[in-house]
C-alpha positions in Angstrom: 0.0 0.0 0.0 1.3 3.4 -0.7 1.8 5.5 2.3 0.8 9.0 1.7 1.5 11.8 4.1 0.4 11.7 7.5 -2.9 13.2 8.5 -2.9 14.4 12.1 -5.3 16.5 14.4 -4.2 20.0 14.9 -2.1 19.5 17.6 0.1 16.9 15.6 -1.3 14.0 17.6 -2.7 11.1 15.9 -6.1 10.8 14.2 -8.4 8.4 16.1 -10.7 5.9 14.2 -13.4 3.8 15.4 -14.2 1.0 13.1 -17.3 -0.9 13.5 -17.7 -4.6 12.4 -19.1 -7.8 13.4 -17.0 -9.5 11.2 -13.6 -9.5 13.3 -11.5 -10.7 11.2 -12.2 -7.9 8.5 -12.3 -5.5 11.3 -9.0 -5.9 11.9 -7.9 -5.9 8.6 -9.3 -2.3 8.1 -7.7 -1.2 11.7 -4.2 -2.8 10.7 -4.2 -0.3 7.3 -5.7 2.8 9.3 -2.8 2.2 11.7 -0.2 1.9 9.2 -1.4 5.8 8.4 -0.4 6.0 12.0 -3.8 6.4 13.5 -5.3 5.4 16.3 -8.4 2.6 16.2 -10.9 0.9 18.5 -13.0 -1.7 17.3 -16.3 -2.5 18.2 -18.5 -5.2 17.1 -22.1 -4.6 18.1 -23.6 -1.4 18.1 -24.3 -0.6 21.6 -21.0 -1.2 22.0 -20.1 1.4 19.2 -21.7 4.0 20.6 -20.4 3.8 23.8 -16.9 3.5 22.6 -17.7 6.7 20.4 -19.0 8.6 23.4 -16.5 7.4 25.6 -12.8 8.4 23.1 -14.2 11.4 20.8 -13.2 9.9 17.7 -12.3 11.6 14.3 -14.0 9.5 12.1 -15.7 6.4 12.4 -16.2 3.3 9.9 -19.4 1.9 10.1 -20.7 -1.4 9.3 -24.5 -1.3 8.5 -25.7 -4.9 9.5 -24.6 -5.1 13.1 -26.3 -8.0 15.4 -28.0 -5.8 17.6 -29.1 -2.6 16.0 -28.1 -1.4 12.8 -25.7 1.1 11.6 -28.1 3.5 10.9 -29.1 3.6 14.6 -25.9 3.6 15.5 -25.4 6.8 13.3 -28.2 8.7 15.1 -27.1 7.9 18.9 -23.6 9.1 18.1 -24.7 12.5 16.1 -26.8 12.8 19.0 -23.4 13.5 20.5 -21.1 14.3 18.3 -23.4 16.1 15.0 -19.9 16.9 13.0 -18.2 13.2 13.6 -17.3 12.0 10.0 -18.6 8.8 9.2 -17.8 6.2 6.3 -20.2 3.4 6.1 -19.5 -0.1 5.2 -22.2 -2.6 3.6 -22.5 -5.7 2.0 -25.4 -4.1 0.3 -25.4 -2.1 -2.9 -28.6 -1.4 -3.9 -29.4 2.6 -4.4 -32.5 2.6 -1.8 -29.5 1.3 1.1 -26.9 4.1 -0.1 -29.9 6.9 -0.3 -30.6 5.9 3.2 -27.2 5.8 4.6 -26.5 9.4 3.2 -29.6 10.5 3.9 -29.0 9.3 7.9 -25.7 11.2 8.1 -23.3 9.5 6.5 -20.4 11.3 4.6 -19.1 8.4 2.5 -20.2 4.6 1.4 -18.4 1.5 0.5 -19.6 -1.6 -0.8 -18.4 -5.4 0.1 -16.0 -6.2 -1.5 -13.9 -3.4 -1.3 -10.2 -3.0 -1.0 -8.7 -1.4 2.2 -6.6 0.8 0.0 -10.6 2.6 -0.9 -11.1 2.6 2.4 -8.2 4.5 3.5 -8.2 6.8 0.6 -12.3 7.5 1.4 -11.4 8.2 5.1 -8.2 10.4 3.8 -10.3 12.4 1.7 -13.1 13.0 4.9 -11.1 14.0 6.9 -9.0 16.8 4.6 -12.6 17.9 4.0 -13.9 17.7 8.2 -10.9 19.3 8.7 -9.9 21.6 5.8 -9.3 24.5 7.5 -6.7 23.4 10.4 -5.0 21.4 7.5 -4.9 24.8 5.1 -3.1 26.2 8.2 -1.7 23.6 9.8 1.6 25.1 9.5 0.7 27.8 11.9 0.4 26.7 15.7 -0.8 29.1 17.9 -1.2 29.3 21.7 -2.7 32.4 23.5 -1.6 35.4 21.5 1.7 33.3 20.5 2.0 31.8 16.7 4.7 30.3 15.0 5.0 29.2 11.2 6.5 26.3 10.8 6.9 26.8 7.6 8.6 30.1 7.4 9.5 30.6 10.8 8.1 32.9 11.9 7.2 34.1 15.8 5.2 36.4 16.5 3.6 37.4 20.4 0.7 39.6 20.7 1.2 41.2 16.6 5.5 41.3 17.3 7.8 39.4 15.9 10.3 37.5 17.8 13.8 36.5 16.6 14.6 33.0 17.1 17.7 30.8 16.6 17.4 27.8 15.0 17.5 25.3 18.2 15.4 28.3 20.3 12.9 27.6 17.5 12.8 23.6 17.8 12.3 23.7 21.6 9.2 26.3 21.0 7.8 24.1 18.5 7.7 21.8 20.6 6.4 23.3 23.4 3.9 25.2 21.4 2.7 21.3 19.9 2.0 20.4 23.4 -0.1 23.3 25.1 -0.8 22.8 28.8 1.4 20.0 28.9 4.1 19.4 31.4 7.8 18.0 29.2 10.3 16.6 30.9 13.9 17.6 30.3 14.5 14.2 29.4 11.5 14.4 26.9 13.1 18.0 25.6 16.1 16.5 25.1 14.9 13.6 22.9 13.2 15.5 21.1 14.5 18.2 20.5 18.3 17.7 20.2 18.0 14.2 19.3 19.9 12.7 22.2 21.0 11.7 25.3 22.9 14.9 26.7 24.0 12.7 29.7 24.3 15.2 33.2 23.8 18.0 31.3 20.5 18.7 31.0 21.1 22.2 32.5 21.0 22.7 28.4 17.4 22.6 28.8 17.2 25.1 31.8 19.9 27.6 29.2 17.2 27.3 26.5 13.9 27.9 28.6 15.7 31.0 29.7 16.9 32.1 26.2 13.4 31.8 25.0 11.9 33.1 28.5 13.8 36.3 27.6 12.5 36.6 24.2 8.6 35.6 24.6 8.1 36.4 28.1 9.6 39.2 28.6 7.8 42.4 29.8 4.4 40.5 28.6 2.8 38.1 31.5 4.3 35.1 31.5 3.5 31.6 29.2 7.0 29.0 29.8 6.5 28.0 33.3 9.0 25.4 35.5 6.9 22.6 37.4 9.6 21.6 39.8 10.7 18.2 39.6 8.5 17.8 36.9 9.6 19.7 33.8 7.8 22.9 31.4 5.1 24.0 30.3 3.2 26.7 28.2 0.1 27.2 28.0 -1.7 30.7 27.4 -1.1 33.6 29.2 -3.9 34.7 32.2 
């Protein structure tokens, strides 16, 4: 199978998929190629069980089987829209006829596959929902922004509140990744991985140089967005 760019949320973090199937074994098949795009799946394999799973992890997209052994897809649809109204949804049938694929559309459903299909469709229909669910973070999904702080990756570019901020090239990678994990506390040893590659050994006081280079540069005379958890690590997250 061809792999084609990843797709991620607008954080960066993977997609999650639900796929819905009675039939295990072709269940699984579908999960193993969505997670070769490097997404996260659950499977269900009844319906009730579908819509709690749905409720339960906030999916991206689900695949959805419309003969299921307890209620049908179609139901299935409805309890989760009731939910999640946006929640992009491919439906899977062994059924072709027209009346089937009026009703599944008509239900909800964004897209519609027909037994036999090959998982390559499958992927490609789900690719194609979710550029179009999410058109408008993937247009800018070069631009991540936190509070009144944006950075391009693509041009590199900073900016705080409208000014723009100088960066050097390392100063940049450890914002970046700061700035693609809002509200979460990193590690030094996390930093480090990530951001220079390796193991810096004892000196991790690399990291605490850097936080205070960029400190300097975003935080200062503004209120405050890189914050030190002791003994934990950073964190940014939007300015009070």
């Amino acid at each position: 199978m061809a792999h084609a760019p990843a797709l991620t949320r607008a954080d960066g973090s993977p997609l999650r998929l639900l796929v819905v199937d009675d039939e295990v074994n072709l269940a699984e098949l579908i999960a193993m190629a969505l997670r070769y795009e490097g997404w996260q799946v659950s499977m269900a394999h009844t319906g009730s069980r579908a819509v709690a799973l749905a409720k339960e992890q906030r999916p991206d997209a689900v695949v959805l089987d419309i003969m299921l052994p307890d209620f049908d897809g179609l139901e299935v649809l409805r309890r989760i829209r009731a939910n999640d109204p946006d929640l992009p949804v491919l439906f899977l049938t062994a059924r072709d006829a027209v009346e089937d694929r009026i009703a599944g559309l008509t239900a909800g459903g964004d897209d519609y596959v027909t037994k036999p299909f090959s998982l390559e469709e499958v992927v490609a229909r789900l690719r194609a929902l979710m550029r179009r669910a999410g058109a408008h973070q993937e247009a800018s999904s070069s631009v991540l922004t936190v509070g009144d702080l944006t950075l391009d990756e693509d041009s590199h570019e900073v900016f705080r509140d409208g000014a723009e901020i100088s960066l050097t090239a390392t100063e940049f990678e450890l914002l970046r990744f700061l700035m693609r994990n809002p509200r979460r506390v990193l590690s030094k040893a996390q930093i480090l991985d990530r951001v220079w590659n390796y193991d810096f050994g004892g000196q991790a006081n690399v990291v605490e140089l850097y936080i205070s280079y960029l400190r300097k540069k975003i935080d200062a005379g503004r209120q405050p967005m890189i914050h030190t958890m002791r003994g934990a690590g950073y964190v940014l997250k939007p300015a009070t």
